[in-house]
C-alpha positions as CSV (number, residue, x, y, z in Angstrom):
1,X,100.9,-72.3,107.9
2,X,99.0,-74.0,110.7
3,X,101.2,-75.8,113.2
4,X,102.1,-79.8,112.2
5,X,102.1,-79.4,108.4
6,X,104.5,-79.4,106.7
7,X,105.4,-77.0,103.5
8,X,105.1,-79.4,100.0
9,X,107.9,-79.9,98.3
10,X,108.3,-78.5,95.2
11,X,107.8,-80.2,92.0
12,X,110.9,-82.0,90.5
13,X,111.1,-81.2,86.5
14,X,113.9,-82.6,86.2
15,X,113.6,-85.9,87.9
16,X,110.3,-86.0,86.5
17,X,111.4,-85.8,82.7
18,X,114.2,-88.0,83.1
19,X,111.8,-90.6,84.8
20,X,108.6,-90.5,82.9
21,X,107.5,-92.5,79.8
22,X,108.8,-89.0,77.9
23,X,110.0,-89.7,74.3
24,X,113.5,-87.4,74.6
25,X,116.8,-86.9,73.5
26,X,119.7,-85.8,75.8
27,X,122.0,-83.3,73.8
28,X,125.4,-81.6,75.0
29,X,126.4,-78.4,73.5
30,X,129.4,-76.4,73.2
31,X,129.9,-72.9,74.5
32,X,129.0,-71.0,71.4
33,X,126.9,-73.4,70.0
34,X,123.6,-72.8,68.4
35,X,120.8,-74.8,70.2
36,X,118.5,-73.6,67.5
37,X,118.4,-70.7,65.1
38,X,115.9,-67.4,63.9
39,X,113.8,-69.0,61.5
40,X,114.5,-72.8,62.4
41,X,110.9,-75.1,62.2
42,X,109.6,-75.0,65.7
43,X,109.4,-79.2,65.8
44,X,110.5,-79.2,69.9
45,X,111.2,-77.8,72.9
46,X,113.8,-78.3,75.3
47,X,114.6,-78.5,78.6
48,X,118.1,-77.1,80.4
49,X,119.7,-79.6,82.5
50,X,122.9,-77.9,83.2
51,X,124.2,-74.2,81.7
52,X,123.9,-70.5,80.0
53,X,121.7,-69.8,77.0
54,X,121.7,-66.4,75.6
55,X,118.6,-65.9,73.4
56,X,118.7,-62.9,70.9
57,X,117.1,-61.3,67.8
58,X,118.0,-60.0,64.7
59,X,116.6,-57.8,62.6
60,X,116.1,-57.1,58.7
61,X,119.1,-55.0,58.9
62,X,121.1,-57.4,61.0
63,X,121.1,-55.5,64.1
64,X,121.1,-58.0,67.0
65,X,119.7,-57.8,70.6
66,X,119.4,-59.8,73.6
67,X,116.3,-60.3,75.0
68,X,116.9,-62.9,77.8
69,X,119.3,-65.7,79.4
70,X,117.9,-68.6,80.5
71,X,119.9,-71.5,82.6
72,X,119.2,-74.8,84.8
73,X,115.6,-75.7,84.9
74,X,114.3,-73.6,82.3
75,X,112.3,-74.4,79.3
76,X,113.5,-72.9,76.1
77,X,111.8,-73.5,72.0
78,X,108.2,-73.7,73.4
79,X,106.6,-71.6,70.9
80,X,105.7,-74.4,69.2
81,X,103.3,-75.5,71.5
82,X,100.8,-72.1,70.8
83,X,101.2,-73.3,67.0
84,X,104.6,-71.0,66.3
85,X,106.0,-72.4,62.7
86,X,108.9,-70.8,62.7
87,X,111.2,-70.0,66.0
88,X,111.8,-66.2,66.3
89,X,114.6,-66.1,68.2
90,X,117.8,-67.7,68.1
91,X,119.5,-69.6,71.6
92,X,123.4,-70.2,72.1
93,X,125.6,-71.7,74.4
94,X,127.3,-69.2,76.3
95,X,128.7,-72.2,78.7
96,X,128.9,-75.4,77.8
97,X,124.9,-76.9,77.8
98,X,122.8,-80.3,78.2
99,X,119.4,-80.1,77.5
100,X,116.9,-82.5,76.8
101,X,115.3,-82.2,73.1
102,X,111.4,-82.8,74.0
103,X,109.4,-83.1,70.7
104,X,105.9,-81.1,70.6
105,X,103.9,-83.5,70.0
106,X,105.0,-85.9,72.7
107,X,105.3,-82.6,75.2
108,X,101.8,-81.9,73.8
109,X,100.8,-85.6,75.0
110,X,102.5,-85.5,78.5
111,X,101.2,-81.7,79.7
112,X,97.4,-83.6,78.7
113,X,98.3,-86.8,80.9
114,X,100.2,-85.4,83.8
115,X,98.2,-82.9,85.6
116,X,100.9,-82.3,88.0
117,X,103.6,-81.7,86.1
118,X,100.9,-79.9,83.6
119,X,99.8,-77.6,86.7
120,X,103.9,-76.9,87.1
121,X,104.7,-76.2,83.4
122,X,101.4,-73.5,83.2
123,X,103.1,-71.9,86.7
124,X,106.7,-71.7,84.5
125,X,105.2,-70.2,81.9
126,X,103.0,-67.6,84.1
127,X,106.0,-66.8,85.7
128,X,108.0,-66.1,82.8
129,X,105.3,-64.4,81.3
130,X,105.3,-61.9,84.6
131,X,108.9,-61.3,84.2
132,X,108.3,-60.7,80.3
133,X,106.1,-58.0,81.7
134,X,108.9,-56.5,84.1
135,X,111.5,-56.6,81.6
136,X,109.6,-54.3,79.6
137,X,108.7,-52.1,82.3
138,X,112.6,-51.8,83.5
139,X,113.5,-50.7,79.6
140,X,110.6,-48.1,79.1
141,X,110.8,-46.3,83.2
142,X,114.0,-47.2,84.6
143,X,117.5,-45.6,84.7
144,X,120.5,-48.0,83.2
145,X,122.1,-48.8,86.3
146,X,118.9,-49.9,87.9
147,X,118.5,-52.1,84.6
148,X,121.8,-53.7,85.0
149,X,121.3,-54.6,88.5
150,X,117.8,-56.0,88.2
151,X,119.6,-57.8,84.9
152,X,122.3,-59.7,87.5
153,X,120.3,-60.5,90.0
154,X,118.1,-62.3,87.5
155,X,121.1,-64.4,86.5
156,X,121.6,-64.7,90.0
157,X,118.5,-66.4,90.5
158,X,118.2,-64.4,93.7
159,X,115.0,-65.3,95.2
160,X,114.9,-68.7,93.4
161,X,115.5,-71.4,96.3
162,X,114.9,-74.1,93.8
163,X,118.0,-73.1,91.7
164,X,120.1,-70.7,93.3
165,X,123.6,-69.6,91.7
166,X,126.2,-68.4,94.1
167,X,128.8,-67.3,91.0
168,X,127.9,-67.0,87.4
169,X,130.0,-68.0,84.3
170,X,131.9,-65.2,83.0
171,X,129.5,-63.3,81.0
172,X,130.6,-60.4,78.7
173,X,130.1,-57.1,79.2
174,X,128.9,-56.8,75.7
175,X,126.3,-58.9,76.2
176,X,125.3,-57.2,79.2
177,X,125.2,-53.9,77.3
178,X,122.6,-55.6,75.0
179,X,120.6,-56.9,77.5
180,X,120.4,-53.5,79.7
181,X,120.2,-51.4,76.1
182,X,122.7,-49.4,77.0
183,X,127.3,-48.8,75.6
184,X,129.7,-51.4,77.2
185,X,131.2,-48.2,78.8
186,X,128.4,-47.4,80.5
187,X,128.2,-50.8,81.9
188,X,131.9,-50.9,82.6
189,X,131.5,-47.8,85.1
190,X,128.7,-49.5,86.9
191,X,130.2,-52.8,87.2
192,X,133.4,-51.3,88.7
193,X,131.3,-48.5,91.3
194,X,129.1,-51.7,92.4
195,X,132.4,-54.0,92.9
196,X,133.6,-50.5,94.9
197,X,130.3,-51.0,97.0
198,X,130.5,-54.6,97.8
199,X,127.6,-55.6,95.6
200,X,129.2,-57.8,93.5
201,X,132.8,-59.6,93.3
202,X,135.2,-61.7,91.2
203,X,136.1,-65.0,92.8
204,X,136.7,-67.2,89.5
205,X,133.6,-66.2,88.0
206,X,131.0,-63.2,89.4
207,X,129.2,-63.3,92.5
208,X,126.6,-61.2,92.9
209,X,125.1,-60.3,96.3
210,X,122.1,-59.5,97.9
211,X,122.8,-56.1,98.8
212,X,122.9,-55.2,95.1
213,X,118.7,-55.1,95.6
214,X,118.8,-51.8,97.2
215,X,120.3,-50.1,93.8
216,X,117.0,-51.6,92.2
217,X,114.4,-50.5,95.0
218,X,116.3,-46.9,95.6
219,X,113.9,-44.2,93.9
């Protein structure tokens, strides 16, 4: 960067959606709670202010799986906006949750007037889109512990200066199992060897540390 200027800051979302002329509704949820379920109309969107949403599938035969957890500062439910009818996933509280309710339509409206918070939304989505990408990558090449550790450092937020977590919420290790697509033992052995290594500790919730990137880039 050439010398005198200055880095831009980067975009607020949420000072930006509680500020704007934005037609939305504020809503707390309680751990466990449902923000919206498989097969719900796909009328809104939302936005996390503050927790832990676990988003998972069913299938015919009622098996479930998780396919991602999503936290502060991301947008969840925005199928709708590529003309989704029906939501194809369901979201839950796994801590206690505010998120503001965005309706499509007004969203729709907003993303068309604001470019810069238009230009910040397409990023999000690219973004997730990449990681979408890498997720399915991780399942089809790599081993199960390199899974899991990829898997916490994304609910780490590690490399995310914009929303950096120092200590998750408790998180199950079912859950994890689901997400990795592997048995809870198998997670429970990992978990303990990479608290044995240093790469991750329990200090009233789970920290998990940089150093746990060299089980992911090992070959």
């Amino acid at each position: 960067m050439p010398k005198g200027k200055r880095k831009p800051a980067p975009f607020d979302t949420a000072a930006f959606l509680s500020s704007a002329g934005l037609a939305r509704t504020i809503v707390d949820f309680e751990k466990k709670d449902r923000l919206f379920s498989q097969g719900d109309p796909c009328a809104h969107m939302m936005y996390i202010q503050k927790g832990t949403v676990k988003i998972s599938v069913v299938s015919k035969t009622g098996k479930e799986a998780v396919i991602g957890m999503l936290g502060e500062g991301d947008f969840i439910g925005e199928g709708g906006l590529a003309g989704q009818s029906v939501r194809m996933s369901t979201a839950a509280a796994t801590t206690p949750v505010t998120a503001l309710v965005i309706d499509n339509i007004e969203m729709s409206r907003t993303l068309h007037a604001e470019t810069s918070f238009a230009d910040h939304f397409i990023t999000y989505m690219l973004r997730r889109n990449v990681r979408i990408e890498e997720d399915l990558i991780d399942q089809l090449f790599n081993s199960s512990e390199k899974r899991l550790a990829r898997t916490l450092l994304l609910l780490a937020r590690y490399g995310n200066d914009e929303y950096p977590h120092k200590v998750l919420p408790k998180i199950r290790q079912e859950t994890l199992a689901e997400m990795v697509g592997t048995t809870r033992s198998r997670i429970n052995f990992f978990m303990n060897k990479f608290k044995k290594l240093g790469f991750i500790k329990y200090n009233g919730g789970l920290e998990v540390n940089a150093s746990l990137l060299s089980v992911v880039l090992h070959d």
